[in-house]
N, C-alpha and C positions, 0 to 999 in steps of 0.2 A: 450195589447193583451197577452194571456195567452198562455201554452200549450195547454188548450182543445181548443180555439177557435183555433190556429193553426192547429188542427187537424181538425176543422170542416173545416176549408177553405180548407183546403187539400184533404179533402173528395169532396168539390164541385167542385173543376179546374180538379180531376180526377177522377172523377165519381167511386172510389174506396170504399169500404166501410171504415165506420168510424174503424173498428177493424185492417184493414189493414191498414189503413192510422198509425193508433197508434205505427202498430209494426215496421212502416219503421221508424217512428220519432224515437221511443224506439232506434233502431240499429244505427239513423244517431250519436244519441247525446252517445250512447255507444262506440264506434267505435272513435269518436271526444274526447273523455274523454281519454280512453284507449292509444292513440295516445298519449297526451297531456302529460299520467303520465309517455306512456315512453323517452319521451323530444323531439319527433319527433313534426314536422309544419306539418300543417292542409290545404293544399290550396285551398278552389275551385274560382276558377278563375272568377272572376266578382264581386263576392261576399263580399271574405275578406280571411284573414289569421290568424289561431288562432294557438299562440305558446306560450311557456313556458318563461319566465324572473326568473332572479335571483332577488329579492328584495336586498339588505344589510339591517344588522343590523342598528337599529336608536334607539336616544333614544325619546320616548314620553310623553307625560302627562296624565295620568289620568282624564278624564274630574270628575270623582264622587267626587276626595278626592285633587286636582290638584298639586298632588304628580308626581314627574320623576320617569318613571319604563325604562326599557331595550326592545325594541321590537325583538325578535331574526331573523336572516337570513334566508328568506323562498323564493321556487318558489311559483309565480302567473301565473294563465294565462291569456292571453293577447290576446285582437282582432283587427285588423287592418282593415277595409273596405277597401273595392277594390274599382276601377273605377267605374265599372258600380252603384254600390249600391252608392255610392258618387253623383253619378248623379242622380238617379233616387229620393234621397233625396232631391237636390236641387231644 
């Protein structure tokens, strides 16, 4: 599943128009990003928790030339599933 089809689904469980349904997704996943770069946790309760990790530097290999390069120290972000979404998978 895609964004547009998350947006057409969102359009049908609330009978909102497809434009508006766009621009709540647009806000949710801006708002979650924006949070995210300022190292702040994401919670919604049921769902999951999307927060920031430190990687450490490593070293790797090159799959093209299988040559060792240095990979440098970066945040990722990271999502955790909640209870409910845990289950409702199972």
């Amino acid at each position: 599943m895609n964004k547009t089809m998350i947006i057409e689904q969102m359009t049908k469980e609330t009978k909102m128009s497809k434009s508006a349904c766009r621009v709540a997704m647009d806000a949710l996943l801006k708002v979650i990003g924006s949070s995210l770069k300022k190292g702040k946790t994401v919670v919604l309760t049921g769902f999951g928790t999307f927060c920031v990790v430190k990687r450490k530097a490593r070293t790797g290999i090159n799959p093209a030339t299988g040559k060792k390069m240095q990979i440098s120290a970066k945040r990722v972000p990271k999502f955790r599933a909640g209870k409910r979404l845990k289950e409702t998978v199972s």
